[in-house]
C-alpha positions in Angstrom: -147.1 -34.3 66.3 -150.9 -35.2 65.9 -153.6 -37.5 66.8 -154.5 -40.7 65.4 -157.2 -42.5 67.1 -156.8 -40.7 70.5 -153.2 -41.7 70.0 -150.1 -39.0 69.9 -148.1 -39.8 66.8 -144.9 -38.0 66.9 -143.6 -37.4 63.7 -139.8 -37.1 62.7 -137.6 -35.5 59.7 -135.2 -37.6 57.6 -132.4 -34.8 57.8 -129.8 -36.9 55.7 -129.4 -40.2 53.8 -125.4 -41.2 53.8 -123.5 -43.6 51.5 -121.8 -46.0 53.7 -118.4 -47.5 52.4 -120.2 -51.3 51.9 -121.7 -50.9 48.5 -126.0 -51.0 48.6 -125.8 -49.7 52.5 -127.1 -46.3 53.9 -127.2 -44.5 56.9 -130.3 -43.0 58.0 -130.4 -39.2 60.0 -133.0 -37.9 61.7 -133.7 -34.8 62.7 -129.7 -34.3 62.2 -128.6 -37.4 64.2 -127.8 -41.0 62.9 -130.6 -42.8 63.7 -130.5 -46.0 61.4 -128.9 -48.3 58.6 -130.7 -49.7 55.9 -130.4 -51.4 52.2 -130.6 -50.1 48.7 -133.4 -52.4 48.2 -135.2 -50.8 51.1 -134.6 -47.4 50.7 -135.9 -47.7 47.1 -138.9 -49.8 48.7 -140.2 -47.4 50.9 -138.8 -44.3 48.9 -136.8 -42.3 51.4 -135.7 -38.8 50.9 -134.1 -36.1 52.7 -137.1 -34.2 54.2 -139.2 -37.2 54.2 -141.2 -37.5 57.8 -141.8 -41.1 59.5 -143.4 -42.0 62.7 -141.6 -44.6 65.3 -143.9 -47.1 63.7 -142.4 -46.7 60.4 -138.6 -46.6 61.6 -139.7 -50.2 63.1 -141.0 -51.1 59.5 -137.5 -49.8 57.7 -135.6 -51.6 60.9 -137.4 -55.2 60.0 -137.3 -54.9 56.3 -134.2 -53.8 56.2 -133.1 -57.3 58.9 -134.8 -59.2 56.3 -132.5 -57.3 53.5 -129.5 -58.2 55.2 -130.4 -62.3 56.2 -131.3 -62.2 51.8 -128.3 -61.4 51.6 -126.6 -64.1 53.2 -128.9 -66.5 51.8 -127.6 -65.4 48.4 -124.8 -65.6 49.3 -124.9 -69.7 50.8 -127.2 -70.4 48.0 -124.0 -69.2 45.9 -122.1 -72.1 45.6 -124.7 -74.8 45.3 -128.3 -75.7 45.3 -129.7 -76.0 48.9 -133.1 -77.3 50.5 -135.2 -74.8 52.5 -134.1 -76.7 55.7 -130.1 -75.8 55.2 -130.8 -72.2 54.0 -133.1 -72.3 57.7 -130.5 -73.7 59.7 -128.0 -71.6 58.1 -129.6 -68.7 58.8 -130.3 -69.6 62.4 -127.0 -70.0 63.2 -126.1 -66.9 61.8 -128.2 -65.5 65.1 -130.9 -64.2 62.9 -134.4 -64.0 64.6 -136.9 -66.5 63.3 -139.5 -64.2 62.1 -136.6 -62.8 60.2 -135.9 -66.4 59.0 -139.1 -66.9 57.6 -139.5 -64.1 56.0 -136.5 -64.3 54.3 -137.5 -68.0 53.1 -140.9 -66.0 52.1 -139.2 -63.9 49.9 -136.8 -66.8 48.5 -139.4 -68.8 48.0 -141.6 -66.3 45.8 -138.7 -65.8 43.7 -138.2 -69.4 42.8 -134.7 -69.4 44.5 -135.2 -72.1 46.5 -137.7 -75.1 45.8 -137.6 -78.8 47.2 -138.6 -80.4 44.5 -136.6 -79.3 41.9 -133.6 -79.5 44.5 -134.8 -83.7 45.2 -134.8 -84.2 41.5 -131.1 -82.4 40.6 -130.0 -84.9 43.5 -130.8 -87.9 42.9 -129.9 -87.3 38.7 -126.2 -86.1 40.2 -126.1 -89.2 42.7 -127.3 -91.5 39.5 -124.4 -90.0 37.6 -121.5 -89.6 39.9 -122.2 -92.0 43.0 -122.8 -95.7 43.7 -126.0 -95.3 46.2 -129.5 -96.7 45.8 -132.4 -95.4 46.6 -133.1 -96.2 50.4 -129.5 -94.6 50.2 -131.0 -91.6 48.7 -133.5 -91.3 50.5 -131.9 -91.2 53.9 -130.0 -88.3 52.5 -132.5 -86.5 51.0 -134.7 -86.7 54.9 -131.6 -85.6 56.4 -131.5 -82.4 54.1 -135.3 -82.0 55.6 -137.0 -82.8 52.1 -140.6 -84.6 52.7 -141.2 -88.1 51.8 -144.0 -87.1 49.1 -141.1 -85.0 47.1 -138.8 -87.8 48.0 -141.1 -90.4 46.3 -141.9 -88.2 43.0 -137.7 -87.8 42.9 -136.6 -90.8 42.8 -139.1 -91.6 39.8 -136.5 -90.6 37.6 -134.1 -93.5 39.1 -135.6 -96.4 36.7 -135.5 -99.5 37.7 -133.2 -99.9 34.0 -130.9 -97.3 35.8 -130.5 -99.0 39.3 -129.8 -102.8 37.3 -127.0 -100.9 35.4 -125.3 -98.7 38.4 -125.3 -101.5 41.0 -123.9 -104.1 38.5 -121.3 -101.5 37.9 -120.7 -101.1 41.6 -120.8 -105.1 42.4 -117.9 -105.6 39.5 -116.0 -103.4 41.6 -116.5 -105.1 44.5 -116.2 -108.6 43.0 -112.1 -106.8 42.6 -112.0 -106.4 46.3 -112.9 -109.6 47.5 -111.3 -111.8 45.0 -109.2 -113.3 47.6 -112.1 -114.5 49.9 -113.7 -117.7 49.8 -116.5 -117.9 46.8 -119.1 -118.4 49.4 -117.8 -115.2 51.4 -117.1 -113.3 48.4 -120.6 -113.5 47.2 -121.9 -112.6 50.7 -120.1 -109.6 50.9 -121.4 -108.6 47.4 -124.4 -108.9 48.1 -124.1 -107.0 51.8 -122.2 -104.1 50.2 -124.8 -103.5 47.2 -127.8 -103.4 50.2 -125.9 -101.5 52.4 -125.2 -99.0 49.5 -129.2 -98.6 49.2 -130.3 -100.9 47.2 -132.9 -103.6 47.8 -132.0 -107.5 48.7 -133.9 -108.8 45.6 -132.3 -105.8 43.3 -128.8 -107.3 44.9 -129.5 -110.5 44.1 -130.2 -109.9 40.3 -127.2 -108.0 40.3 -125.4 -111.0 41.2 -127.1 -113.5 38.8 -126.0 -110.6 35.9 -122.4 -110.8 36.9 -122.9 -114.7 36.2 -120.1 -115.3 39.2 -118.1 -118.6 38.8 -115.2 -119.8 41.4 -111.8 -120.2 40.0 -111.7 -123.7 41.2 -107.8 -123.7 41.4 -107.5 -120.4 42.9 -110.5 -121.4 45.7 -108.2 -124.4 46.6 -105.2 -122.5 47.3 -107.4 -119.9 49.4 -108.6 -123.1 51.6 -105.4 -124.6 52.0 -103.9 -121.2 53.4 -106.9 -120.8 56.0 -106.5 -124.3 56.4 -103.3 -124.3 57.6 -104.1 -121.0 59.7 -107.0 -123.0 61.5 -104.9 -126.4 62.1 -102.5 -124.7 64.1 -104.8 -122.4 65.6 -106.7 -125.9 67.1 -102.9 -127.8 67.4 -103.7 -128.0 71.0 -107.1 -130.0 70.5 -107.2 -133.7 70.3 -107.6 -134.9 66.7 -111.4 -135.2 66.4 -111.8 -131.9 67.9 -109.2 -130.1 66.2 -110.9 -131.3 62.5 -114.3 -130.2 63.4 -113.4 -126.7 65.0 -111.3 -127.0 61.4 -113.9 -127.7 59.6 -116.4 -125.0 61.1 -114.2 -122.2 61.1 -113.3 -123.1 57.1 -117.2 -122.8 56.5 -117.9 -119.5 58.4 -115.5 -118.3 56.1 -117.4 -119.5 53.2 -115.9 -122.3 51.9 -118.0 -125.3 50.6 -118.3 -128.6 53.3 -117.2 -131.2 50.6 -114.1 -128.8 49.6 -113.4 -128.7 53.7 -113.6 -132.4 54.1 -111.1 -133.2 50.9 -108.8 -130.9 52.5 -108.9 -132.2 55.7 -108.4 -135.9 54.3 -105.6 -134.6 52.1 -104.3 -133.5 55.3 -105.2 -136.8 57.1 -103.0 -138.8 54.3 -100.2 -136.6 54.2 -99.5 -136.7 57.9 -99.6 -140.5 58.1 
């Protein structure tokens, strides 16, 4: 015991430093009774020894270092398996029910060892999302906020996805979809082209040039068997409507669904002949 500053320090004996049965953990004993756990990084960081005296303040030192030791640990652990952004290492840790200055030291420490860094992390996604996805970038970008990465990042990121690159990965995505709406109405299937490319992130006029570089053209024989089918579906849907009624509710529901007006009104006057 002494004084510092009018203050009693009471001073303490490290009695005996125990090998738990977790590899890199110790126990602490002092003045011959357990007293504390800590890391092998921390008791090589403040260079404990048996006989070695510390003051309460200290033990509250070893105590938070070694809390910071521990949420590393875990972050090594999540950052294992994949590269993560500063804001899912944070909220990891969080719900782990470690205390937020412990949190941010932690991210201190990650951060001074290059283990984690945003922009790097921005750049590696939006190259894997070029290679192995079909998004654009407003796409991208709504999934790189979500991961808590700031728009300036965001911006210098997707600098890498050329305006060459998005041409060639949204054609590739619109010939897939041209497949899955083969058997709409040319008007429809364009449409829905078109929707799917913008709703997959990429911008109305990028869409449309998409489209022009597919060069669509309707399968004129194909389109005619499509209208006659709906055709059919609508007549009878409208057989209780008086004849003039029953052809324009036709005709409207046959252009919603993308068909052309002159194709419409052949049908219907197929249809006209046939029934007299």
């Amino acid at each position: 015991m002494f004084l510092v500053k009018g203050v009693t320090v009471i001073l303490a004996t490290i009695t005996m430093i125990e090998a738990q049965k977790r590899q890199g953990r110790f126990n602490i004993y002092v003045d011959g009774h357990y007293a504390f756990p800590v890391s092998e990084n921390v008791l090589i960081d403040f260079r404990l020894f048996k006989g070695m005296e510390i003051d309460k303040a200290l033990e509250e030192q070893l105590v938070a270092a070694d809390d910071v030791s521990k949420a590393y640990n875990r972050a090594l652990d999540y950052l294992s398996h994949q590269l993560r952004t500063e804001k899912e290492i944070t909220d990891k840790l969080i719900s782990l029910d470690i205390e937020p200055v412990t949190v941010e030291q932690t991210m201190k420490r990650l951060r001074e060892l290059n283990l984690v860094d945003d922009s790097h992390y921005a750049i590696s996604y939006v190259r894997t999302m070029m290679h192995t996805g079909d998004k654009g970038p407003r796409v991208i970008r709504q999934h790189l906020r979500q991961k808590g990465i700031g728009e300036k990042l965001i911006d210098d990121a997707l600098q890498v996805y050329t305006p060459e690159d998005r041409l060639e990965i949204g054609t590739a995505v619109a010939e897939k979809l041209v497949k899955r709406y083969r058997r709409q109405a040319f008007g429809t299937q364009k449409q829905k082209i078109r929707q799917g490319l913008i709703s997959r992130g990429f911008a109305v006029d990028e869409a449309n040039q998409m489209l022009e570089a597919l060069d669509l053209t309707p399968d004129v024989d194909e389109q005619q068997v499509l209208l006659a089918k709906q055709g059919e579906k609508m007549w009878h849907r409208y057989r209780t409507l008086g004849d003039s009624e029953r052809r324009y509710k036709t005709k409207q529901a046959l252009y919603r669904k993308g068909f052309k007006l002159d194709d419409i009104s052949q049908w219907l006057a197929d249809l006209g002949e046939s029934a007299d």
